[in-house]
MDTraj code that builds the backbone (N, CA, C; nanometers):
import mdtraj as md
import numpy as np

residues = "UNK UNK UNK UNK UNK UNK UNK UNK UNK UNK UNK UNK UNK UNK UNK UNK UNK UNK UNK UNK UNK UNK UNK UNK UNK UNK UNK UNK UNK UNK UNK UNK UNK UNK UNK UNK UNK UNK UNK UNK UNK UNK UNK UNK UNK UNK UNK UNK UNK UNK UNK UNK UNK UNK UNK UNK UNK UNK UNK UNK UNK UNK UNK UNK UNK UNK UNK UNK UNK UNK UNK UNK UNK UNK UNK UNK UNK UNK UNK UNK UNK UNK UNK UNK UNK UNK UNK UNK UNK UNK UNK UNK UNK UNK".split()
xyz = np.array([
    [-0.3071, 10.2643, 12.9936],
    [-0.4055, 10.1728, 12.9409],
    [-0.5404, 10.1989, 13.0080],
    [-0.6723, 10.1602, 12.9525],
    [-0.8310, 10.2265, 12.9865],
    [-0.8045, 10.1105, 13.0164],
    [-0.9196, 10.1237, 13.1644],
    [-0.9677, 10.0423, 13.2337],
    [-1.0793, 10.0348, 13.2992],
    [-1.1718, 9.9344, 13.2800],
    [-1.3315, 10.0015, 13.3210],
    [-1.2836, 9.9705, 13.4777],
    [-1.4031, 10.0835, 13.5912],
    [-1.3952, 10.0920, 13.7083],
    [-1.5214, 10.1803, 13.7251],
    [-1.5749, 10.2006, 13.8471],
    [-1.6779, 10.2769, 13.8556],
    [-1.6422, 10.3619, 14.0340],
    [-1.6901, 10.4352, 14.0088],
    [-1.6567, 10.5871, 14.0949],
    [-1.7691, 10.5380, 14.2041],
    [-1.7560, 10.4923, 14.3387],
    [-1.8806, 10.4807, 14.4605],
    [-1.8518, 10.5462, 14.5453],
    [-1.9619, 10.5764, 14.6403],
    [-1.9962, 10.5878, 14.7965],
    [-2.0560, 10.4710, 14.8521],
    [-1.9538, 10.4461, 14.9390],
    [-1.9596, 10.2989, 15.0062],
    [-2.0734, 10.3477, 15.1368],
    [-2.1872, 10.2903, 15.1508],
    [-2.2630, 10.3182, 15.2289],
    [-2.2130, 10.2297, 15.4099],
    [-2.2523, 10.3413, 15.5073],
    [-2.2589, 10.2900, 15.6249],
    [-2.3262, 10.1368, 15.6453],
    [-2.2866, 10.0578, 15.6762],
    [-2.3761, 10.0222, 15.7237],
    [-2.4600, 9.9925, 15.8834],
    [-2.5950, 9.9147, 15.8302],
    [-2.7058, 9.9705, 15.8692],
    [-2.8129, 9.8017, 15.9204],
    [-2.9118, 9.8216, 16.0288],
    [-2.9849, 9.7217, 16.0320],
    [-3.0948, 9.7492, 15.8825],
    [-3.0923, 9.8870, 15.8611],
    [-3.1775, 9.8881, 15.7621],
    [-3.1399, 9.8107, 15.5984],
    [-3.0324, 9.8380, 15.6252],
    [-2.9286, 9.7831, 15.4680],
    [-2.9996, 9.6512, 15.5191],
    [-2.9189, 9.5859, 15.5965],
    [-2.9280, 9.4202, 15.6267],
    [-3.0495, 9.4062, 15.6271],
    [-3.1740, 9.4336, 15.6492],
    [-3.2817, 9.3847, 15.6505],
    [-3.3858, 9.3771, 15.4445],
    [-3.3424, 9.4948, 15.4222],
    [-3.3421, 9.5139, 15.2679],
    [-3.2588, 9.4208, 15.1944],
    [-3.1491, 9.3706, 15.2716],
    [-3.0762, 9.2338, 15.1350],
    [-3.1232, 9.1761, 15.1927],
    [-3.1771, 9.0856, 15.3216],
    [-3.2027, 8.9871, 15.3582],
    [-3.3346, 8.9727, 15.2789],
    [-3.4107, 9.0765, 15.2713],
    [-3.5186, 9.0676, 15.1957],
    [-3.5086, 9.0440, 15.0708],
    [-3.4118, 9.0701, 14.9826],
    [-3.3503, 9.0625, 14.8896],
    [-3.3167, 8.9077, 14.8277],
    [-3.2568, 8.8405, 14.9269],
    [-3.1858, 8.7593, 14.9179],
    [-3.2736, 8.6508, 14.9386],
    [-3.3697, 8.6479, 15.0083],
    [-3.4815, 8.5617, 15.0259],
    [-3.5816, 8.4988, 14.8782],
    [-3.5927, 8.6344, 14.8013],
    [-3.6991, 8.6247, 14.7399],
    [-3.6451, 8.6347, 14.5823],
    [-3.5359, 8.6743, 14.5566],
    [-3.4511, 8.6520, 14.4228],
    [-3.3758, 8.5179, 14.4790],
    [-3.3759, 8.4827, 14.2998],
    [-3.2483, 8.3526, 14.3120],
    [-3.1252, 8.3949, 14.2858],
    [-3.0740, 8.2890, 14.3638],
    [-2.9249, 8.3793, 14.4347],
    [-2.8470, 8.2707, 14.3461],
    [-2.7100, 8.3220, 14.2964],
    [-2.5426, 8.2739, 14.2152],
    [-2.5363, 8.1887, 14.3284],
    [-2.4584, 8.0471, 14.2629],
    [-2.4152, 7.9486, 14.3154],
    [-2.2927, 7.9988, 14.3910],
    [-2.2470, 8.1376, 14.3761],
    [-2.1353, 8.1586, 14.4358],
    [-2.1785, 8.2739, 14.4935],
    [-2.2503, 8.3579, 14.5736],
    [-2.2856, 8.4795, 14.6264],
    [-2.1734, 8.5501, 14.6445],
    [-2.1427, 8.6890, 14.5990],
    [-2.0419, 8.7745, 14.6155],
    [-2.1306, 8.8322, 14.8003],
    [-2.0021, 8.8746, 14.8389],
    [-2.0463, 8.9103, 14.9553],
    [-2.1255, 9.0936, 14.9314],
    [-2.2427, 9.1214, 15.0542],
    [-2.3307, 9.2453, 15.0131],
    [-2.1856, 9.3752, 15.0352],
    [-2.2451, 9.4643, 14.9666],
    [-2.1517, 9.5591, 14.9660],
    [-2.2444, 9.6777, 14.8810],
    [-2.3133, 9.7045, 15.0244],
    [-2.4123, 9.8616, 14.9789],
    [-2.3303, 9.9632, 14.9437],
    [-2.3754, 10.0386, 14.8157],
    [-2.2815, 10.1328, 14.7418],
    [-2.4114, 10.2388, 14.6766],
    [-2.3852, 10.3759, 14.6876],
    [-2.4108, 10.4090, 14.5796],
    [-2.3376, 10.4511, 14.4370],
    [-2.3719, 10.3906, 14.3119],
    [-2.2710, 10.4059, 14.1899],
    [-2.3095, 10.5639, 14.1623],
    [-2.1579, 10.6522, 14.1305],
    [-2.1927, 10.7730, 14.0578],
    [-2.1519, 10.7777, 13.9522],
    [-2.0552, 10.6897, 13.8769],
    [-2.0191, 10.6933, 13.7954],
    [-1.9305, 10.5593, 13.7250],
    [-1.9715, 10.4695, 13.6196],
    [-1.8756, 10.4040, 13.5716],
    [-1.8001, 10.4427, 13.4656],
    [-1.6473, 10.4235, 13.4218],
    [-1.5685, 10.5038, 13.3997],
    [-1.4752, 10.3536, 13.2615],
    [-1.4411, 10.4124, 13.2039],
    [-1.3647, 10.3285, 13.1092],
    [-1.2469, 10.4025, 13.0491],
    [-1.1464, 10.3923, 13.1702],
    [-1.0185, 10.5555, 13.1503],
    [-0.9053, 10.5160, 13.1916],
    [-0.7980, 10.5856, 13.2328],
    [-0.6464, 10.5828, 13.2341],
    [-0.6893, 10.5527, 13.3989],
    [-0.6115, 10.5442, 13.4876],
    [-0.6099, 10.5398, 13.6150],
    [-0.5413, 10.6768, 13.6661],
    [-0.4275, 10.7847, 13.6053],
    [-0.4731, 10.8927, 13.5990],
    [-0.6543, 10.9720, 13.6177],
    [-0.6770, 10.9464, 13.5032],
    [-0.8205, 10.9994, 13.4677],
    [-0.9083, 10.9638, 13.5809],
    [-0.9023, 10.8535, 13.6467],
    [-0.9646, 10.7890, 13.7604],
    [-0.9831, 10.8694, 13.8639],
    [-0.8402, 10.8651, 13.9042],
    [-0.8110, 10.9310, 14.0061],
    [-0.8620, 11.1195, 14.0225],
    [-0.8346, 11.1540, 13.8773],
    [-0.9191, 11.2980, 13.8686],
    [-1.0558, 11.3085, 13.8795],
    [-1.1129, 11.1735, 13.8878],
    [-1.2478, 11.1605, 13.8895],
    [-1.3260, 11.1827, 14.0196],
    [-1.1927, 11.0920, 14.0656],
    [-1.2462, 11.0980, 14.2354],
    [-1.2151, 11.1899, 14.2741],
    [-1.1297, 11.2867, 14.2691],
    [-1.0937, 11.3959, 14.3470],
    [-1.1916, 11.5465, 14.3241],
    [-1.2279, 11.4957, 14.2123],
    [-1.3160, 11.5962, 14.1939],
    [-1.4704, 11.6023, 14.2086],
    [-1.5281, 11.4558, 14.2998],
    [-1.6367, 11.4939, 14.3251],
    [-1.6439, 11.5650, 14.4598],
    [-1.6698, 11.6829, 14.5222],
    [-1.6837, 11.7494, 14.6419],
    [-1.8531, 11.7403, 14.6991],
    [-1.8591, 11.6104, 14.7812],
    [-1.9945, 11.6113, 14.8378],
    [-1.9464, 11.5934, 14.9872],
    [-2.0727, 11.6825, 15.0472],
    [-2.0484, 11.6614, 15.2057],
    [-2.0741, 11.5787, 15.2936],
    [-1.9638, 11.5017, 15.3204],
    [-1.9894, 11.4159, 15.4037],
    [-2.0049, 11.3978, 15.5300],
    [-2.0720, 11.3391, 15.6115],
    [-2.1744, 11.2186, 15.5642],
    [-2.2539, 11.2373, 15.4977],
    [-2.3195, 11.1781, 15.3941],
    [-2.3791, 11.2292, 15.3311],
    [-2.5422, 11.1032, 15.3350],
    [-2.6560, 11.1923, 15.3618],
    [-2.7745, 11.1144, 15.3722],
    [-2.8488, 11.1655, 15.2372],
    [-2.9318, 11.0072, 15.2338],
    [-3.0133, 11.0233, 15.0456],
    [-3.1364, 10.9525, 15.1062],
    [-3.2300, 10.9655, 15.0261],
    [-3.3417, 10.9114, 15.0447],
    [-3.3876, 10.8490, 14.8851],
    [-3.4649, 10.7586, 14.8927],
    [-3.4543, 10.6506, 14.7705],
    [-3.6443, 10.6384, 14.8018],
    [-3.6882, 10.5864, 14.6773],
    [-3.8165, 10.5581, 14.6550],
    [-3.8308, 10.4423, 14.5891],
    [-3.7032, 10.3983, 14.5545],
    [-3.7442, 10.2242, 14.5052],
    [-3.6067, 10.1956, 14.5794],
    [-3.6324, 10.0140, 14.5840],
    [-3.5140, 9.9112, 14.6124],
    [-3.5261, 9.8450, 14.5274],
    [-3.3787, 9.8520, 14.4106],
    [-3.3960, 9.7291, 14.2989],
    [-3.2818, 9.6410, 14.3735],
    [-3.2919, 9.5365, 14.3048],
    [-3.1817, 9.4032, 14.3068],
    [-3.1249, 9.4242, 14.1356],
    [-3.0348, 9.3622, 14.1074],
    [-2.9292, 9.3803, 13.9654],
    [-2.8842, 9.2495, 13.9697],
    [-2.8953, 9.2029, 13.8780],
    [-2.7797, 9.1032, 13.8471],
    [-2.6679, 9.1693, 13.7497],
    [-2.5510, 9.1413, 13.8235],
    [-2.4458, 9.2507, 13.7506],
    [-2.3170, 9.1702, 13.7040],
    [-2.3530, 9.0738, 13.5928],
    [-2.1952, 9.0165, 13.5868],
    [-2.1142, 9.0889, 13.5059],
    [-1.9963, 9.0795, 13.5789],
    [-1.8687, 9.1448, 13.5044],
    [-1.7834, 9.0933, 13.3450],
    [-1.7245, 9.2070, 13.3336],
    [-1.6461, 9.3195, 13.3548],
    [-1.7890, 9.4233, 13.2800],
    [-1.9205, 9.3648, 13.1634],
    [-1.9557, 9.4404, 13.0809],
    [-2.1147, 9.4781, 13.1662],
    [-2.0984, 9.6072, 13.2024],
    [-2.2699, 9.6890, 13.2629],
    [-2.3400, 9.6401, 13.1414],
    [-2.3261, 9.6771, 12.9896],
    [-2.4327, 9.6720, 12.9384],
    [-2.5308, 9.5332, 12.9188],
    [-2.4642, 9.4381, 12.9958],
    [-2.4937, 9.2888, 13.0294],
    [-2.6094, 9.3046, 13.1884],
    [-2.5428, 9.3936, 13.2585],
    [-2.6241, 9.3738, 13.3826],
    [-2.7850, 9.3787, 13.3342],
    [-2.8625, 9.3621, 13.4155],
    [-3.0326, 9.2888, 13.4178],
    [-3.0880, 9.3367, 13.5800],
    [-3.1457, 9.4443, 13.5560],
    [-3.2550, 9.4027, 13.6784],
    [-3.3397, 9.3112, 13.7106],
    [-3.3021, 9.2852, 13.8195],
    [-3.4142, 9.1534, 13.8695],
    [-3.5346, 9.1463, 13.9403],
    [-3.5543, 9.2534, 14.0044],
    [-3.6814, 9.3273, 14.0646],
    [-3.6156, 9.4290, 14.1721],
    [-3.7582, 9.4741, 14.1223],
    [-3.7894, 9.6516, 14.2050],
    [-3.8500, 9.6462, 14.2989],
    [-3.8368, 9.7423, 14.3992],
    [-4.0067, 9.7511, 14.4906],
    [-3.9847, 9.9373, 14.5075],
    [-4.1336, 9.9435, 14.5080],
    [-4.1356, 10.0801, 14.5709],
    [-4.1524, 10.1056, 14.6944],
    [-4.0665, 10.1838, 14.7713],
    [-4.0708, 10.2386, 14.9276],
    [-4.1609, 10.3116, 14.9824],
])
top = md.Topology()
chain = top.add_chain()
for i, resn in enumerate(residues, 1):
    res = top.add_residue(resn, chain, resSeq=i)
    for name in ("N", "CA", "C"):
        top.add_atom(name, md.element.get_by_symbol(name[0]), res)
traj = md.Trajectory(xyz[None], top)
């Protein structure tokens, strides 16, 4: 059976992360229920077998640790299960 899921790199964390949601979190309005932060980068969302999943993950080969550099910080409002629902809520440039 397909099942949506999305393929991440769970980021270290960082005083820098925490200071970027705190900033975050300050200045957007926040869900009566806050999911807890959980810095990620998404590479892929996926709507597949859990087979297929699993070939997904195995086949990305990046070296880890792996460092990125970014030129904006957005915020998302992302309710589930459907992305094409999610909404950015603001950007900033770095």
């Amino acid at each position: 059976m397909a099942r949506s899921c999305a393929l991440i790199l769970n980021a270290v964390p960082s005083a820098c992360l925490d200071a970027a949601f705190g900033t975050a979190a300050r200045i957007c309005p926040q869900p009566a229920e806050p999911e807890p932060f959980r810095p990620h980068l998404s590479l892929a969302y996926l709507a597949t077998t859990a087979q297929r999943r699993a070939e997904a993950a195995a086949s990305v080969a990046l070296p880890l640790p792996l460092r990125a550099r970014f030129d904006t910080l957005a915020v998302w409002r992302t309710p589930m299960p459907e992305v094409r629902e999610w909404r950015r809520v603001a950007a900033w440039a770095l």
